[in-house]
C-alpha positions as CSV (number, residue, x, y, z in Angstrom):
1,X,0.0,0.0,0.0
2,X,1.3,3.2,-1.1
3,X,0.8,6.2,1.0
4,X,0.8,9.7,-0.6
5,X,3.0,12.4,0.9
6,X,1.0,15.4,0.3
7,X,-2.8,14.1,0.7
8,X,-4.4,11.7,3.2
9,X,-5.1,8.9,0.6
10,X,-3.0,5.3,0.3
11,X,-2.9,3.4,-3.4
12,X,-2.9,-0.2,-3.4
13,X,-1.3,-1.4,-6.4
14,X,-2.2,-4.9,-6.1
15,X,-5.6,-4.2,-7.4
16,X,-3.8,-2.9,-10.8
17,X,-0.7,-5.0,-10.7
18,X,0.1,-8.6,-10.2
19,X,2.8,-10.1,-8.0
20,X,5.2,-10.1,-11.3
21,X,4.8,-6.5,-12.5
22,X,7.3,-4.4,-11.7
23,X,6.5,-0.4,-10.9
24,X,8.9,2.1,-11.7
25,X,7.6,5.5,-11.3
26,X,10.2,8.7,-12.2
27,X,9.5,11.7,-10.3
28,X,11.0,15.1,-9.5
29,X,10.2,14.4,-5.4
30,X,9.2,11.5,-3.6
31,X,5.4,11.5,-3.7
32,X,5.1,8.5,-1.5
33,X,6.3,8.6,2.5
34,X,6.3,4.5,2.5
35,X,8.4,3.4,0.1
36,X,12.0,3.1,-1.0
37,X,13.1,6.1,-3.5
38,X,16.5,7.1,-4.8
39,X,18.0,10.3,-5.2
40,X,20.0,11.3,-8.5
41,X,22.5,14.2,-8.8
42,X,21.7,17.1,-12.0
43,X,22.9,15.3,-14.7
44,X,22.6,11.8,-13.7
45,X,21.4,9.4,-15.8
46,X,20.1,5.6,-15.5
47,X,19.1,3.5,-17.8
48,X,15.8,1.1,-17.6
49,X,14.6,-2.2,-19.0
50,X,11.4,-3.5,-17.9
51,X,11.0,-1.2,-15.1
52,X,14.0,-2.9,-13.8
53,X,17.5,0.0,-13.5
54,X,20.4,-1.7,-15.1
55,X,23.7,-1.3,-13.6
């Protein structure tokens, strides 16, 4: 369950996803307080396939 920084509402992504998808959302702040995100640098850069970063 996903909670929402800046509003009082939670997203469960089970009822959209099943235990094989992967999410990858890109975003300019962390808009969920429950969850894992990481930080780039300006001019960073990273490379996806399948929602999955590759090293």
């Amino acid at each position: 369950m996903a909670g929402l920084s800046n509003v009082d509402v939670d997203i469960d992504f089970t009822t959209q996803t099943t235990p094989n998808d992967v999410v990858t959302i890109i975003a300019t702040e962390p808009l969920t307080n429950n969850e894992q995100w990481h930080n780039m640098q300006p001019g960073d850069s990273q490379l996806f396939r399948y929602g999955e970063p590759l090293a």
